[in-house]
C-alpha positions as CSV (number, residue, x, y, z in Angstrom):
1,X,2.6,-16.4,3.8
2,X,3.8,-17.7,6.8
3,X,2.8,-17.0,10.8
4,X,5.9,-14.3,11.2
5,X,4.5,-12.0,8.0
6,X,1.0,-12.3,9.9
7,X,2.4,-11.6,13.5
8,X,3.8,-8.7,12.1
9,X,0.2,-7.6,10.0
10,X,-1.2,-8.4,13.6
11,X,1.3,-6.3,15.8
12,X,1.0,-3.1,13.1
13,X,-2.7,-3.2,13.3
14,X,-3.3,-3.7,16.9
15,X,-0.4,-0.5,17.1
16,X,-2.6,1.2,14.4
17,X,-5.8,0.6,16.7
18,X,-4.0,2.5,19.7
19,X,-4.6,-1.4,21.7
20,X,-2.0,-2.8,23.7
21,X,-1.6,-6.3,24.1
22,X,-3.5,-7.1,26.6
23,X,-6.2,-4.8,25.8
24,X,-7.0,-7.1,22.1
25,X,-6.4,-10.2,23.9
26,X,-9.4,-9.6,25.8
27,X,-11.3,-8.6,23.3
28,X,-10.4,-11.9,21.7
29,X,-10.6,-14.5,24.5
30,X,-6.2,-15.0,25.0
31,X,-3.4,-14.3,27.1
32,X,-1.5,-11.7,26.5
33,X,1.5,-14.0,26.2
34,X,-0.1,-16.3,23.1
35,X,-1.0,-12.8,21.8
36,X,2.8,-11.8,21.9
37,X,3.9,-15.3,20.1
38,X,1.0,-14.5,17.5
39,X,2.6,-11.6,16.6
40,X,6.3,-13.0,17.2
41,X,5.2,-15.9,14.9
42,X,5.7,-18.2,17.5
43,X,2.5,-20.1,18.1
44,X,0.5,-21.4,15.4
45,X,-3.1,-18.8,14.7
46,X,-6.2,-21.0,14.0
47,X,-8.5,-19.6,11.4
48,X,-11.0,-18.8,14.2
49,X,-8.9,-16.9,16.0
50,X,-7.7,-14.8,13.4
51,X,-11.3,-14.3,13.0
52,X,-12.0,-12.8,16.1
53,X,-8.6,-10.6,15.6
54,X,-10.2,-9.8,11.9
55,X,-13.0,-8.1,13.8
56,X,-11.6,-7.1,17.2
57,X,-9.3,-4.3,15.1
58,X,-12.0,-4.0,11.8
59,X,-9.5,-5.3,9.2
60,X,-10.6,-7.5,6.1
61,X,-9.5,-11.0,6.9
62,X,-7.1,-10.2,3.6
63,X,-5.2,-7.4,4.8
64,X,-3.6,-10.3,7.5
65,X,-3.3,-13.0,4.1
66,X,-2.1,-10.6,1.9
67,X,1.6,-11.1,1.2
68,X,3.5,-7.4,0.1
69,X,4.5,-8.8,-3.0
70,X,0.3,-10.0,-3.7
71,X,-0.3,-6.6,-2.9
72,X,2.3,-4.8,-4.9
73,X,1.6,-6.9,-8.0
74,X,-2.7,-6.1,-7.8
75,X,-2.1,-3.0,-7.7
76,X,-0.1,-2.8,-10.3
77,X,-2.8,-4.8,-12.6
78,X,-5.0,-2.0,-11.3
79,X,-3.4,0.9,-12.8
80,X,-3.2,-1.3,-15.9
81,X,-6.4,-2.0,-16.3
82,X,-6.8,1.3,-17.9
83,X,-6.4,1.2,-21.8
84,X,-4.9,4.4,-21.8
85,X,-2.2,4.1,-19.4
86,X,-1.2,1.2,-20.6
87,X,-0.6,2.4,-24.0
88,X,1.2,5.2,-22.1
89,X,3.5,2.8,-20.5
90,X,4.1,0.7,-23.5
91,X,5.5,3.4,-25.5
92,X,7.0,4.9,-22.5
93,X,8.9,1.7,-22.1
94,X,10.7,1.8,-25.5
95,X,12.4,5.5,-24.7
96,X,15.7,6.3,-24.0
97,X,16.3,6.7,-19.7
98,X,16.6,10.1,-20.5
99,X,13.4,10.6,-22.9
100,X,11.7,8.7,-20.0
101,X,12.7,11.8,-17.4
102,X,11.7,14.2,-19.8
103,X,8.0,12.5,-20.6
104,X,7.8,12.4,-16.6
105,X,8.5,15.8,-15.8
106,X,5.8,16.8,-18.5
107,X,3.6,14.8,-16.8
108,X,4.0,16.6,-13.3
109,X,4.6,19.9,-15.1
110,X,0.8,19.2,-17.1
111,X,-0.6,17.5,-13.6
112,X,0.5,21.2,-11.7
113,X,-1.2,22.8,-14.5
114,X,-4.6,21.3,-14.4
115,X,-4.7,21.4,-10.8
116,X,-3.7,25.2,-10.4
117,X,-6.4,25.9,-13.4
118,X,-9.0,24.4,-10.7
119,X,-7.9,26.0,-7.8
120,X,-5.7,23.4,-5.8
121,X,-3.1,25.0,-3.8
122,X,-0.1,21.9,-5.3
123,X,2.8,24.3,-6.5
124,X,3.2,25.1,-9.7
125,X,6.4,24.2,-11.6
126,X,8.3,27.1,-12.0
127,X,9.8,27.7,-15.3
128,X,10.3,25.1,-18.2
129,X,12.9,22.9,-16.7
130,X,12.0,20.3,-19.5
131,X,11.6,19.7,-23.8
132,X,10.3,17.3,-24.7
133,X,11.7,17.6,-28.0
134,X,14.9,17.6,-26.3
């Protein structure tokens, strides 16, 4: 992870927070101009000072530490951490591209079912675009 990826965790968050510039680097003792190279990756960001950001826009230290890809692969152990849908996607894997479209569209189809049987107002699939027996 280097000081640009962080600049740019820094700039979206302070954006997110509806802060300019200047408004977080008061809040966290700086110019507004080392605040700009923090966020251009410019200027090197001591732990404590990231600190002060961490709590100045109420962001886990994490979210600024994170890389994507860390992020994209925990999540992905997450929804694999269930027994089930991993035995789901294991088979899943071993189908045909076009059995794999089929098995998803039942899924959305079933998903639209169960959630029009308890009242949601998702749409419905209309008509039986799908077999899954092909």
């Amino acid at each position: 992870m280097g000081y640009s990826e962080i600049g740019r965790k820094i700039q979206q968050a302070r954006e997110e927070a509806g802060l300019s510039q200047g408004e977080l680097a008061v809040k966290i003792g700086c110019t507004q101009s080392a605040l700009s190279n923090y966020e251009l990756g410019k200027r090197r960001l001591q732990l404590a000072k990231l600190e002060e950001i961490v709590q100045a826009l109420r962001k886990p230290l994490n979210y600024f530490l994170e890389s994507s890809a860390d992020r994209y692969w925990r999540d992905q152990a997450f929804l694999l951490e269930d027994p089930r849908l991993r035995e789901i996607v294991m088979q899943a894997a071993e189908l045909p591209l076009e059995d794999k479209e089929r098995v998803l569209e039942y899924i959305k189809w079933r998903r639209s079912r169960i959630l029009s049987a308890l009242g949601d107002t998702m749409e419905v699939w209309e008509g039986s675009r799908f077999s899954l027996l092909g």
